[in-house]
N, CA, C and O atoms as a Tripos MOL2 file, in Angstrom:
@<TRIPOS>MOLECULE
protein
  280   279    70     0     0
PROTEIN
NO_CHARGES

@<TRIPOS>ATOM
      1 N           7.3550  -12.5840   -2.8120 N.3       1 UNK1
      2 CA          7.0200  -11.5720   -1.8380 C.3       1 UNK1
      3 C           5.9500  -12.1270   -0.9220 C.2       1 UNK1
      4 O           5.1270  -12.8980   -1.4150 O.2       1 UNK1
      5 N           5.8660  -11.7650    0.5630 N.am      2 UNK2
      6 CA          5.3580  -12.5900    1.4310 C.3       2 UNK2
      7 C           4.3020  -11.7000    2.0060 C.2       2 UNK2
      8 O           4.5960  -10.6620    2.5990 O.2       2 UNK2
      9 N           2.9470  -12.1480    1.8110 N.am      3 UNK3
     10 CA          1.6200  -11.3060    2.3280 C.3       3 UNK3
     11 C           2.0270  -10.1850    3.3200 C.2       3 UNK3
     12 O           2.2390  -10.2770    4.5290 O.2       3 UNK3
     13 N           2.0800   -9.1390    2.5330 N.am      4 UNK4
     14 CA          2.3170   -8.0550    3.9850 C.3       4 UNK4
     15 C           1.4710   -7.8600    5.3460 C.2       4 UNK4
     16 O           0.2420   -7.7930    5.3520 O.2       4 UNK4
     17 N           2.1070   -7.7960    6.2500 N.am      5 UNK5
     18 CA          1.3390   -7.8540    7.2080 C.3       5 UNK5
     19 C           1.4510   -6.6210    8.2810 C.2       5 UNK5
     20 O           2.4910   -6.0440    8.5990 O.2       5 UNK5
     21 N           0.0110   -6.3340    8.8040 N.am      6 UNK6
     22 CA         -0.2000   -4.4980    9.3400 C.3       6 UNK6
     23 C           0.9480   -4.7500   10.6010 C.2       6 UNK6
     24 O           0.9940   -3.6090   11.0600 O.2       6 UNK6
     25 N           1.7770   -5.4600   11.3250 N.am      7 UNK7
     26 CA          2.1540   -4.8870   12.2190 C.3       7 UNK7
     27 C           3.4090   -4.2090   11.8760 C.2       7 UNK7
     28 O           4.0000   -3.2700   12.4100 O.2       7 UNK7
     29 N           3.7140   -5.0810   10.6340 N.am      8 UNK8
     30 CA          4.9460   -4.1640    9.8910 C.3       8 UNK8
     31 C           5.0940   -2.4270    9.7470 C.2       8 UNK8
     32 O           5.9650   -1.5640    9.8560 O.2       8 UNK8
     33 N           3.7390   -2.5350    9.4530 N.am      9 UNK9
     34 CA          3.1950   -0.9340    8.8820 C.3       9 UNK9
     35 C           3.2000    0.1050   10.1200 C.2       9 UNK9
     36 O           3.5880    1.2690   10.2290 O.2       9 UNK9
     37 N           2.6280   -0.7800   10.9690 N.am     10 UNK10
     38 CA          2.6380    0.1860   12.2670 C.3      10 UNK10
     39 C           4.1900    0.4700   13.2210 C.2      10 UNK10
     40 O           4.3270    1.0770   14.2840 O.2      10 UNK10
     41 N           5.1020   -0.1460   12.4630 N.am     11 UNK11
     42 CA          6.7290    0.1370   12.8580 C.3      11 UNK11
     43 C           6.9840    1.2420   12.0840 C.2      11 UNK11
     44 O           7.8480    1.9370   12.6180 O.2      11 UNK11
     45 N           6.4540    1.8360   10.7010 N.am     12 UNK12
     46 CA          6.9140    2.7850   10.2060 C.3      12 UNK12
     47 C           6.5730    4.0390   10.7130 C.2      12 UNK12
     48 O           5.5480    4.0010   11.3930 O.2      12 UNK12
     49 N           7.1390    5.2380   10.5990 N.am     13 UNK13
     50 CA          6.8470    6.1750   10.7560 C.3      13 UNK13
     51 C           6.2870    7.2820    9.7760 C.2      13 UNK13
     52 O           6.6200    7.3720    8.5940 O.2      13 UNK13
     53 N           5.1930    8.3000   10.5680 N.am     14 UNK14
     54 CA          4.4040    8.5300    9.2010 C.3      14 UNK14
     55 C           5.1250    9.3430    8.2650 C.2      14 UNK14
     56 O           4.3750   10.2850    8.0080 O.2      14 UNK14
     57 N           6.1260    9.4550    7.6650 N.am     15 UNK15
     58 CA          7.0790    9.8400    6.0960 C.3      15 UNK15
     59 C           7.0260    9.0010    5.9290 C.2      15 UNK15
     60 O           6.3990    8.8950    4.8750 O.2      15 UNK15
     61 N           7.4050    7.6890    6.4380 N.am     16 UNK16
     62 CA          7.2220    6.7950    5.4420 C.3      16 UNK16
     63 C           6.4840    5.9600    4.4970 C.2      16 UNK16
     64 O           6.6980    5.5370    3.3620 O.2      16 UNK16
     65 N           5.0800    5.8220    5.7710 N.am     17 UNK17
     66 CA          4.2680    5.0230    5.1100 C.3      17 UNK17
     67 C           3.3360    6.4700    4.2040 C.2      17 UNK17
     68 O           2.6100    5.9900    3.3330 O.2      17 UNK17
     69 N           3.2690    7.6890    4.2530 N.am     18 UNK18
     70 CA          3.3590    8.3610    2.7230 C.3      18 UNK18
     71 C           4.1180    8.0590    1.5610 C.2      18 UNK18
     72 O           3.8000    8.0880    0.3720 O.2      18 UNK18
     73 N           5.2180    7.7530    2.1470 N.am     19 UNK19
     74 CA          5.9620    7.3970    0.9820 C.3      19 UNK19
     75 C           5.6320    6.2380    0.3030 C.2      19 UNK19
     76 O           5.4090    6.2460   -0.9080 O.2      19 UNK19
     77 N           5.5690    4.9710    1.1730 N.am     20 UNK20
     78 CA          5.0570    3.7910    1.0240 C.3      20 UNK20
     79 C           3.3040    3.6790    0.2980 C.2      20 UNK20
     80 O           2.8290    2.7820   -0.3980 O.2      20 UNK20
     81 N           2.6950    4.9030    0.7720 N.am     21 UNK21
     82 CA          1.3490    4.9090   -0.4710 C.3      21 UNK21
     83 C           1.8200    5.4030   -1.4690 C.2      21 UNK21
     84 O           1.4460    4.7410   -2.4370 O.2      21 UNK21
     85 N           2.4850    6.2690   -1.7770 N.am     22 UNK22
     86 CA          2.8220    6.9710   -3.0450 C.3      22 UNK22
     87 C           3.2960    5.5370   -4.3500 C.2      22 UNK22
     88 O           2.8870    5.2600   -5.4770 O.2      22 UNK22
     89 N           4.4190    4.8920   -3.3470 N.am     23 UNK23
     90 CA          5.0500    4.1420   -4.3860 C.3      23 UNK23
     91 C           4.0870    2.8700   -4.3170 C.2      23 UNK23
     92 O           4.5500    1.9440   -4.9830 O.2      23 UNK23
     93 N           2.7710    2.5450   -3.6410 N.am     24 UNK24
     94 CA          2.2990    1.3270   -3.6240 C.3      24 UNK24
     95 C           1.0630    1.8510   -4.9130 C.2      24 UNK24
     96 O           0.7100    1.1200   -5.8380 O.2      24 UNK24
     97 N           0.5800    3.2080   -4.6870 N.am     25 UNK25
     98 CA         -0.1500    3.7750   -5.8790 C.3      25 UNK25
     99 C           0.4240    3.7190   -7.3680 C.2      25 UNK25
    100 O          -0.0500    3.4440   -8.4700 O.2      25 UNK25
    101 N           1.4510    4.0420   -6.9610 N.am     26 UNK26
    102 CA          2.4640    3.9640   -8.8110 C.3      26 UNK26
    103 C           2.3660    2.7780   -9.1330 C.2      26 UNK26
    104 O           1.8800    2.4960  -10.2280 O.2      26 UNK26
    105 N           2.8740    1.6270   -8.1130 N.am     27 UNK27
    106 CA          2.8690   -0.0720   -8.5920 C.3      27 UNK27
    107 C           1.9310   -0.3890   -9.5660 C.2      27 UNK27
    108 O           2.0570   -0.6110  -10.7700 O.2      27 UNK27
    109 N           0.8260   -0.3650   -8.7170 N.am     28 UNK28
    110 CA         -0.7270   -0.2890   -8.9150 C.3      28 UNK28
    111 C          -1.3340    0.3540  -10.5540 C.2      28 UNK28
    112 O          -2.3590   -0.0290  -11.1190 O.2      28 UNK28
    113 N          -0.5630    1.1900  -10.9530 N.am     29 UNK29
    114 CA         -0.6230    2.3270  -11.7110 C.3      29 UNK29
    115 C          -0.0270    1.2280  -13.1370 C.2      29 UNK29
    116 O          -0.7010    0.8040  -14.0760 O.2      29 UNK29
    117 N           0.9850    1.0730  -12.9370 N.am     30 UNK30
    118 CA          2.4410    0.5830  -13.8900 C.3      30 UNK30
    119 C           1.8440   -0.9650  -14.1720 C.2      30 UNK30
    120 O           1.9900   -1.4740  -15.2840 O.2      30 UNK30
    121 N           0.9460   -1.8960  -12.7390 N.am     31 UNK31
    122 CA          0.1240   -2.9750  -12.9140 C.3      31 UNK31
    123 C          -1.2740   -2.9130  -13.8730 C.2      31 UNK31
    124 O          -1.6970   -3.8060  -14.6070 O.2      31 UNK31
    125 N          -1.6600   -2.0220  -13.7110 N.am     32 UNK32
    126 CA         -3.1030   -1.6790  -14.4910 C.3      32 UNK32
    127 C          -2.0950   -1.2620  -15.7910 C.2      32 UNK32
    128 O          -2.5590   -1.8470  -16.7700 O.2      32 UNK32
    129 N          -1.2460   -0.7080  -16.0710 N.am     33 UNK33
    130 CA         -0.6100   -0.5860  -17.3740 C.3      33 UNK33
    131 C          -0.6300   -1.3520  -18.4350 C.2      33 UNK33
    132 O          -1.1460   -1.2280  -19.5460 O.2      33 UNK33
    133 N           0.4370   -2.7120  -17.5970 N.am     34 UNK34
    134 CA          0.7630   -3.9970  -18.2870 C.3      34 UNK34
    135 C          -0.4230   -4.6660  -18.3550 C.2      34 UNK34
    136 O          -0.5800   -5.5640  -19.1830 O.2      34 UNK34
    137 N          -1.2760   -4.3420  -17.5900 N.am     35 UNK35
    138 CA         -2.3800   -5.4770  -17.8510 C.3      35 UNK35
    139 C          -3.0280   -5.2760  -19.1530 C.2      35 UNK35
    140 O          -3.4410   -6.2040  -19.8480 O.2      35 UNK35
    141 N          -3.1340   -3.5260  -19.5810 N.am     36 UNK36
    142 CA         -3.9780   -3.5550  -20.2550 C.3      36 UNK36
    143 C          -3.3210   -3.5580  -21.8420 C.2      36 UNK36
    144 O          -4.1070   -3.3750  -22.7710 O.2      36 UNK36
    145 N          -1.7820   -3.7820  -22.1520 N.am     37 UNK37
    146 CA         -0.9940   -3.6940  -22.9860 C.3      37 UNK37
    147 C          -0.7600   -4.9610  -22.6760 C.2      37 UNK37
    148 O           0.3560   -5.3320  -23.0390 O.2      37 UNK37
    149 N          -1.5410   -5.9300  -22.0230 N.am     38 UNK38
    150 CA         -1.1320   -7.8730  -21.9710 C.3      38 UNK38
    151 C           0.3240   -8.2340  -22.2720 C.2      38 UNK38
    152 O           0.8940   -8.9770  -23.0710 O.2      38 UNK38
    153 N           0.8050   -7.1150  -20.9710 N.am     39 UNK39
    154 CA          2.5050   -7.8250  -20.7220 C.3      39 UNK39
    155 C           2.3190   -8.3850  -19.2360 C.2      39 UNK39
    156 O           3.3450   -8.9190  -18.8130 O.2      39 UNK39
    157 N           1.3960   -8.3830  -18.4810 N.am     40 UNK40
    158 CA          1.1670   -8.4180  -17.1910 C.3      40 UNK40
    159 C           2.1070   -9.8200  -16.8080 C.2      40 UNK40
    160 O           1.5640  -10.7210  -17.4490 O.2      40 UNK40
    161 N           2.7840  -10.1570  -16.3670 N.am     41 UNK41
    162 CA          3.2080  -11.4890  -16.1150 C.3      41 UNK41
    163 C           2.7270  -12.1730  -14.6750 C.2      41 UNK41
    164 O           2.3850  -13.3110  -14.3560 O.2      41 UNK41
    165 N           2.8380  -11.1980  -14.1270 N.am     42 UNK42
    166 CA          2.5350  -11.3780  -12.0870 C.3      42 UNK42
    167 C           1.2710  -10.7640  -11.5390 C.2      42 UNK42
    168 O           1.2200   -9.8350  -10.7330 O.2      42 UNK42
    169 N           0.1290  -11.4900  -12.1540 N.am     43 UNK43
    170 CA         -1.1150  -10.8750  -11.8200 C.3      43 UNK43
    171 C          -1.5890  -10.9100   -9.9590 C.2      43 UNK43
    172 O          -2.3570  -10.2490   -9.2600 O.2      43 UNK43
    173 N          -0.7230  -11.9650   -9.7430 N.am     44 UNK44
    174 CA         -0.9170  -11.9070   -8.1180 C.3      44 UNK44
    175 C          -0.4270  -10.9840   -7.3900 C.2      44 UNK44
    176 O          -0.2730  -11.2140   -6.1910 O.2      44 UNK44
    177 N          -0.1220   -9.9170   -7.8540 N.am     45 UNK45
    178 CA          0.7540   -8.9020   -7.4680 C.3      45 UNK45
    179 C          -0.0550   -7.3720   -7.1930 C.2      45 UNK45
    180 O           0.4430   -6.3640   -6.6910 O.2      45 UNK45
    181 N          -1.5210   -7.5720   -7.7170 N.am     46 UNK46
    182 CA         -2.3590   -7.0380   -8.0050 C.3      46 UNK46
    183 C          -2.8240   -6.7270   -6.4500 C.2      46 UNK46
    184 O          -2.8130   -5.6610   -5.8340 O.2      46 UNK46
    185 N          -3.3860   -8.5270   -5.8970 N.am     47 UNK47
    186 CA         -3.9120   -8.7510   -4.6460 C.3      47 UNK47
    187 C          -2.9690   -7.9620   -3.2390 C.2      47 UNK47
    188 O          -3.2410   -7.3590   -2.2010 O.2      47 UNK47
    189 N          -1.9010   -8.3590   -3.8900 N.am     48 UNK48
    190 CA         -0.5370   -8.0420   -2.9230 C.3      48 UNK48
    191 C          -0.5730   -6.6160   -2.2760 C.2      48 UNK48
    192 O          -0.6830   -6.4580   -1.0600 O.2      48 UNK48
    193 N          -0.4910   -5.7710   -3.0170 N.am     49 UNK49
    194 CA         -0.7660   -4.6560   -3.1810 C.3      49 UNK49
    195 C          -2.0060   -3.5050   -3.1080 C.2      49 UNK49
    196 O          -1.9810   -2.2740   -3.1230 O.2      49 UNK49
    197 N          -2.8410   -4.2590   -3.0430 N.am     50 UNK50
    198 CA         -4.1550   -3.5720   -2.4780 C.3      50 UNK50
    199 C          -4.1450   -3.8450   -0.8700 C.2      50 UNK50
    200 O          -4.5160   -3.0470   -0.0100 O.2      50 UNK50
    201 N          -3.6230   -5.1830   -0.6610 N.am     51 UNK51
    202 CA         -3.7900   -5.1460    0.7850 C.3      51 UNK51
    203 C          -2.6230   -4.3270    1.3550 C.2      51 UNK51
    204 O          -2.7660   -3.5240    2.2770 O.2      51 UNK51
    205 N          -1.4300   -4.5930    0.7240 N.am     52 UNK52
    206 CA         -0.2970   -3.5770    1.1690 C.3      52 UNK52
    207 C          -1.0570   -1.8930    1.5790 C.2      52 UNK52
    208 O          -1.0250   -1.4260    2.7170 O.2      52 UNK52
    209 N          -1.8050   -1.0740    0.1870 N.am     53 UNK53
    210 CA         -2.2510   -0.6060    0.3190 C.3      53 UNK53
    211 C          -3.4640    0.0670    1.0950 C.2      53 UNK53
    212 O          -3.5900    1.2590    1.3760 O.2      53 UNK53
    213 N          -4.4180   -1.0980    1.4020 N.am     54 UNK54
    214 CA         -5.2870   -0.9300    2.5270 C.3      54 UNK54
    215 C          -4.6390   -0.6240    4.1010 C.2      54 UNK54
    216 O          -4.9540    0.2610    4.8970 O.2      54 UNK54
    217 N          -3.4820   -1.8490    4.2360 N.am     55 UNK55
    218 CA         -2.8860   -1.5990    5.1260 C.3      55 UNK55
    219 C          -2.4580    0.2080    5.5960 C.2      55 UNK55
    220 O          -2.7320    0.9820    6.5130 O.2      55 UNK55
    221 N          -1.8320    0.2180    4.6220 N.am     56 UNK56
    222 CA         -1.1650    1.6660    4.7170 C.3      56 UNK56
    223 C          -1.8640    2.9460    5.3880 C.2      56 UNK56
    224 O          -1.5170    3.7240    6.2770 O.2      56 UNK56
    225 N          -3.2550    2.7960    4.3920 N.am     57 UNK57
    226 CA         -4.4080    3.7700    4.5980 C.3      57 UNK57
    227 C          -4.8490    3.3080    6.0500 C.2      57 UNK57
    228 O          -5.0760    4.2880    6.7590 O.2      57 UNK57
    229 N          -5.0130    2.2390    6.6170 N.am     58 UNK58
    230 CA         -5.6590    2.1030    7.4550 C.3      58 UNK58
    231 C          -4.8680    2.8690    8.9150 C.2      58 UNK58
    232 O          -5.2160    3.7190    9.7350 O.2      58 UNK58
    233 N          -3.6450    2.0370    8.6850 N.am     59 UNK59
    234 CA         -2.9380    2.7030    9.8110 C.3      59 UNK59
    235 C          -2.6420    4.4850    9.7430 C.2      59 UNK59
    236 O          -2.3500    5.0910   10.7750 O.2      59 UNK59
    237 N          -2.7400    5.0620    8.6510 N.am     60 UNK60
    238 CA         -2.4720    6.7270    8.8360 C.3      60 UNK60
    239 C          -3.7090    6.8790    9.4930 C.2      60 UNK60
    240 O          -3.7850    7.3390   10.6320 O.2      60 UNK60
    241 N          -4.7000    6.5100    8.8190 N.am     61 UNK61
    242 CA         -6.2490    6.7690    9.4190 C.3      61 UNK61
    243 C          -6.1740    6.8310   10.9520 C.2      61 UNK61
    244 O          -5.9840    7.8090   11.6760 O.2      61 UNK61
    245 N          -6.3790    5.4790   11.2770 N.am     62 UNK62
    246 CA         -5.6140    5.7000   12.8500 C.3      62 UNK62
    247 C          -4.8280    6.3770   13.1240 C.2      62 UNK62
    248 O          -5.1510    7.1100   14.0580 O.2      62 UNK62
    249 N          -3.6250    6.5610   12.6610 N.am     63 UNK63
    250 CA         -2.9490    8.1200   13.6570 C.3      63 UNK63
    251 C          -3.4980    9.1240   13.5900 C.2      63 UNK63
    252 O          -3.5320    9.6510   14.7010 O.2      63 UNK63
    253 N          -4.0880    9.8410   12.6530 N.am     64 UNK64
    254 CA         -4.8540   11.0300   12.1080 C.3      64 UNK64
    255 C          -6.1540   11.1020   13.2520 C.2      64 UNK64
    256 O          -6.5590   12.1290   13.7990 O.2      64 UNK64
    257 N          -6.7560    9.5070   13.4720 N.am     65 UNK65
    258 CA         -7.6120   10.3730   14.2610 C.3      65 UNK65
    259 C          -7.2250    9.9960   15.8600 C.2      65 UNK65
    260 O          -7.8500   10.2100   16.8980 O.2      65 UNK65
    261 N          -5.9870    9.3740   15.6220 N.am     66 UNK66
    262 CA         -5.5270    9.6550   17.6110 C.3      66 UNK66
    263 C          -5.7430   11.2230   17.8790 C.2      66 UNK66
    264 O          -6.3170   11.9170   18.7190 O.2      66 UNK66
    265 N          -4.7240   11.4750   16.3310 N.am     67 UNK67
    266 CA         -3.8680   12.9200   17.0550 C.3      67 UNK67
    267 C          -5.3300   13.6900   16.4550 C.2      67 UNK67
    268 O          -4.8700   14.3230   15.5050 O.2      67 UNK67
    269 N          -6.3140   13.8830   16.4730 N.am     68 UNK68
    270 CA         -7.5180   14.9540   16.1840 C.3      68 UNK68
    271 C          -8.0840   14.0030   17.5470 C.2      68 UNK68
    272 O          -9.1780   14.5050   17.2880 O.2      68 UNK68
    273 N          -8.2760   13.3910   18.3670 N.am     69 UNK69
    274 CA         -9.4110   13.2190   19.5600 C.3      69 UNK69
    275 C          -7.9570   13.2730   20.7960 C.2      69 UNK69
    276 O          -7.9850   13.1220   22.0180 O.2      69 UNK69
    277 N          -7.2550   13.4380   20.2400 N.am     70 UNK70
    278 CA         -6.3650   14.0420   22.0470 C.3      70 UNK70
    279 C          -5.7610   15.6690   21.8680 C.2      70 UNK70
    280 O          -5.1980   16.2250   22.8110 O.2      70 UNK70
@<TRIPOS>BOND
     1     1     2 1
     2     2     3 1
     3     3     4 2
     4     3     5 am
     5     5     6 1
     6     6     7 1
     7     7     8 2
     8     7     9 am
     9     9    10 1
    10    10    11 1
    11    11    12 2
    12    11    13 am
    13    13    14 1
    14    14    15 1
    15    15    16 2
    16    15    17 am
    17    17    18 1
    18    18    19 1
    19    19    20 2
    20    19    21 am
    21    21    22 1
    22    22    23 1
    23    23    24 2
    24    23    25 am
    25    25    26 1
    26    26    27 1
    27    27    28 2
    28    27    29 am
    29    29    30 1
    30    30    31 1
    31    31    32 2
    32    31    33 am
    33    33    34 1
    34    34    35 1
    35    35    36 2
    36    35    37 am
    37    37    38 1
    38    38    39 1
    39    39    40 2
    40    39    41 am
    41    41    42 1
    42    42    43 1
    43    43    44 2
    44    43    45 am
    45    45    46 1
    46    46    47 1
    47    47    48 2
    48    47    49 am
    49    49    50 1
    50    50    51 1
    51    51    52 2
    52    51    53 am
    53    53    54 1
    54    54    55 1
    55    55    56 2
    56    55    57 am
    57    57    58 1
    58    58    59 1
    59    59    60 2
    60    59    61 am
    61    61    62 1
    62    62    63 1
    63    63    64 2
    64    63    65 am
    65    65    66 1
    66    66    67 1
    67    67    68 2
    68    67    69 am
    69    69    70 1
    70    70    71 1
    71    71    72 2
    72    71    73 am
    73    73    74 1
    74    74    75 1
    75    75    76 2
    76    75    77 am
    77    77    78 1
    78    78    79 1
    79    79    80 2
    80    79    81 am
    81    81    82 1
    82    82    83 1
    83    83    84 2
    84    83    85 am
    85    85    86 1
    86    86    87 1
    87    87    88 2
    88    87    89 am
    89    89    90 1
    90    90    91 1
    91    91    92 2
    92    91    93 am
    93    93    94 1
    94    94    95 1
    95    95    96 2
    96    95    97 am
    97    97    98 1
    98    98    99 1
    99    99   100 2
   100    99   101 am
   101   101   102 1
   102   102   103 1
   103   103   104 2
   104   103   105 am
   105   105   106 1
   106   106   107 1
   107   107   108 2
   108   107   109 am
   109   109   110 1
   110   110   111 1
   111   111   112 2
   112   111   113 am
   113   113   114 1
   114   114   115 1
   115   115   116 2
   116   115   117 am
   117   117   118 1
   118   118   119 1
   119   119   120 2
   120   119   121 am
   121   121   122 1
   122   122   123 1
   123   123   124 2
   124   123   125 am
   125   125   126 1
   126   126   127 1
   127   127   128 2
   128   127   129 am
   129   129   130 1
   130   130   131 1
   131   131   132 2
   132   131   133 am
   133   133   134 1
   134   134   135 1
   135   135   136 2
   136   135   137 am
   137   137   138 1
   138   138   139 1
   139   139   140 2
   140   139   141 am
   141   141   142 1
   142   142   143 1
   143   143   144 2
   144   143   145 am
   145   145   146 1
   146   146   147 1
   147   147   148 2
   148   147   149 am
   149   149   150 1
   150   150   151 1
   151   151   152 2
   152   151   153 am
   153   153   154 1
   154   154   155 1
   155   155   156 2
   156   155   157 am
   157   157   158 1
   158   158   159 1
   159   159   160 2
   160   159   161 am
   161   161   162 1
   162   162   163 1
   163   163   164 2
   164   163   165 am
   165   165   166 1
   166   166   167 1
   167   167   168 2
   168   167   169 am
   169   169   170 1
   170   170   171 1
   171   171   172 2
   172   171   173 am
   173   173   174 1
   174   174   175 1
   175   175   176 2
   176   175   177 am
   177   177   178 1
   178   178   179 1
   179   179   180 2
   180   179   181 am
   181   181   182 1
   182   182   183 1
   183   183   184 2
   184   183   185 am
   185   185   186 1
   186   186   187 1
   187   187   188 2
   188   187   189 am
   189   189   190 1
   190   190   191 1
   191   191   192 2
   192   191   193 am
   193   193   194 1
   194   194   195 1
   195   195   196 2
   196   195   197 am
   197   197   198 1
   198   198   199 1
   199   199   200 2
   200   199   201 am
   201   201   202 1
   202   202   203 1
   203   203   204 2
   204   203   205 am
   205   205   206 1
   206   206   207 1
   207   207   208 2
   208   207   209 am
   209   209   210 1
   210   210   211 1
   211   211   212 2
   212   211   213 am
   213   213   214 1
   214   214   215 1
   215   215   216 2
   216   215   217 am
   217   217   218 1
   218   218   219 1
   219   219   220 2
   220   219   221 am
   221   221   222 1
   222   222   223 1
   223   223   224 2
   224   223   225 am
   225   225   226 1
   226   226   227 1
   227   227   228 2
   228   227   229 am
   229   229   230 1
   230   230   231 1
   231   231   232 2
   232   231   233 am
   233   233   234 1
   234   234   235 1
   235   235   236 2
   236   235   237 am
   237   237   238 1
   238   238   239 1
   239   239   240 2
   240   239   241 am
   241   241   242 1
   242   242   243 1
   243   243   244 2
   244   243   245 am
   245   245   246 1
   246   246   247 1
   247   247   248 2
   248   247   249 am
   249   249   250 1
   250   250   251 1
   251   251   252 2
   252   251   253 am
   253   253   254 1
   254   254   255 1
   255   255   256 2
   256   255   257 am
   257   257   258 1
   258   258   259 1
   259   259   260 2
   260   259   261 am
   261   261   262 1
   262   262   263 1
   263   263   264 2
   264   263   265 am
   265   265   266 1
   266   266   267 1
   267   267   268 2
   268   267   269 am
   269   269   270 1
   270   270   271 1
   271   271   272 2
   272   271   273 am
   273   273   274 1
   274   274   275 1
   275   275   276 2
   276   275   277 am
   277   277   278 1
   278   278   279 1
   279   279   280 2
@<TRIPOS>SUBSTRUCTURE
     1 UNK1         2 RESIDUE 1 A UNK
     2 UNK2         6 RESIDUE 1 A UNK
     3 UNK3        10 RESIDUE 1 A UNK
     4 UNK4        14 RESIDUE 1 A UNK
     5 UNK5        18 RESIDUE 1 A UNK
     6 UNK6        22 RESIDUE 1 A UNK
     7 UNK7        26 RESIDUE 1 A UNK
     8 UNK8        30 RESIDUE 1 A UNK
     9 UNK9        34 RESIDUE 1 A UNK
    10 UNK10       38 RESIDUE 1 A UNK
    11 UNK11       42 RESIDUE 1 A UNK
    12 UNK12       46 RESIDUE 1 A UNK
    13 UNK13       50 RESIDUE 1 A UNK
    14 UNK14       54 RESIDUE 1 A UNK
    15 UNK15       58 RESIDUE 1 A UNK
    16 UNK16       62 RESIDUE 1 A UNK
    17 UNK17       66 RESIDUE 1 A UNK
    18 UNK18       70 RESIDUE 1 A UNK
    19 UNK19       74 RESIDUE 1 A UNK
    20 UNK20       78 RESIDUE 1 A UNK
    21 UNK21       82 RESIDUE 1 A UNK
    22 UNK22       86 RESIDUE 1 A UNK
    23 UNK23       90 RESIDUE 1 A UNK
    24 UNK24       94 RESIDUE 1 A UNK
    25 UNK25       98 RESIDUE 1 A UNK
    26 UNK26      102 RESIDUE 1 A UNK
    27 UNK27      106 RESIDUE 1 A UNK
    28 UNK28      110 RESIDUE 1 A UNK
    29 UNK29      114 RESIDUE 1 A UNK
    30 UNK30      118 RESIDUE 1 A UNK
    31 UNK31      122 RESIDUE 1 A UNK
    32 UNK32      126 RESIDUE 1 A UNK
    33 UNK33      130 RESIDUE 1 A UNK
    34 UNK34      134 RESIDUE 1 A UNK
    35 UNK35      138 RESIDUE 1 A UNK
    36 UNK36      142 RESIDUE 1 A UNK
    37 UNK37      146 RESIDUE 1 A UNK
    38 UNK38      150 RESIDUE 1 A UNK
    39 UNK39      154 RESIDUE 1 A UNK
    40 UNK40      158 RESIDUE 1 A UNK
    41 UNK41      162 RESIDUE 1 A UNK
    42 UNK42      166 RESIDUE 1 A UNK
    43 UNK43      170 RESIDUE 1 A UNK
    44 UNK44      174 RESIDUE 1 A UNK
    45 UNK45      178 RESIDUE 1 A UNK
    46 UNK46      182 RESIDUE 1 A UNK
    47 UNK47      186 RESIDUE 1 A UNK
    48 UNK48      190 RESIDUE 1 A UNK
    49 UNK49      194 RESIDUE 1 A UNK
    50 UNK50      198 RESIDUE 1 A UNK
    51 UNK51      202 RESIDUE 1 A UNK
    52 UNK52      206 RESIDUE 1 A UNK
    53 UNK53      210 RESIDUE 1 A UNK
    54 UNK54      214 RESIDUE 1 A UNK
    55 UNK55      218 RESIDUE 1 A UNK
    56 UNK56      222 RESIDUE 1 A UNK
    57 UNK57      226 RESIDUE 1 A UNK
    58 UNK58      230 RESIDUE 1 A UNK
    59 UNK59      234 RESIDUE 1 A UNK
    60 UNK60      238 RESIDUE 1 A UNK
    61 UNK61      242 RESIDUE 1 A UNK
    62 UNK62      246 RESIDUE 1 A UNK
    63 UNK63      250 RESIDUE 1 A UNK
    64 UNK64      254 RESIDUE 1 A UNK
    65 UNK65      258 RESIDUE 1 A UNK
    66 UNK66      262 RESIDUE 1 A UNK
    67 UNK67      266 RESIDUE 1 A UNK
    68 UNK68      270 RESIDUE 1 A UNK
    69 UNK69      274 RESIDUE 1 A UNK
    70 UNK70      278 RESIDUE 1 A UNK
């Protein structure tokens, strides 16, 4: 899987990238699982995914406050 990158994010529309936090939170969720039951196999997947995640948040943030200052 190839470093996600924000301009991707900003092609989605906002259902999706809700959707896209929901299921990047579960990952995240199911990762902290295995880790702590030491089945984890793909710990780089960890990194992957927070930035996926930052991404996500960042760009709703920005629409949220276009559409509250116009």
């Amino acid at each position: 899987m190839a470093r996600p990158d924000i301009a991707d994010v900003r092609k989605l529309n906002d259902s999706e990238i809700i959707e896209q936090i929901d299921a990047t939170r579960r990952e995240l969720f199911t990762l902290r699982f295995q880790q702590a039951t030491r089945r984890l196999e793909t710990p780089h997947r960890f990194k992957q995914n927070r930035i996926k995640l930052a991404h996500l948040l960042a760009v709703k943030g920005e629409r949220q406050r276009s559409t509250t200052a116009s």
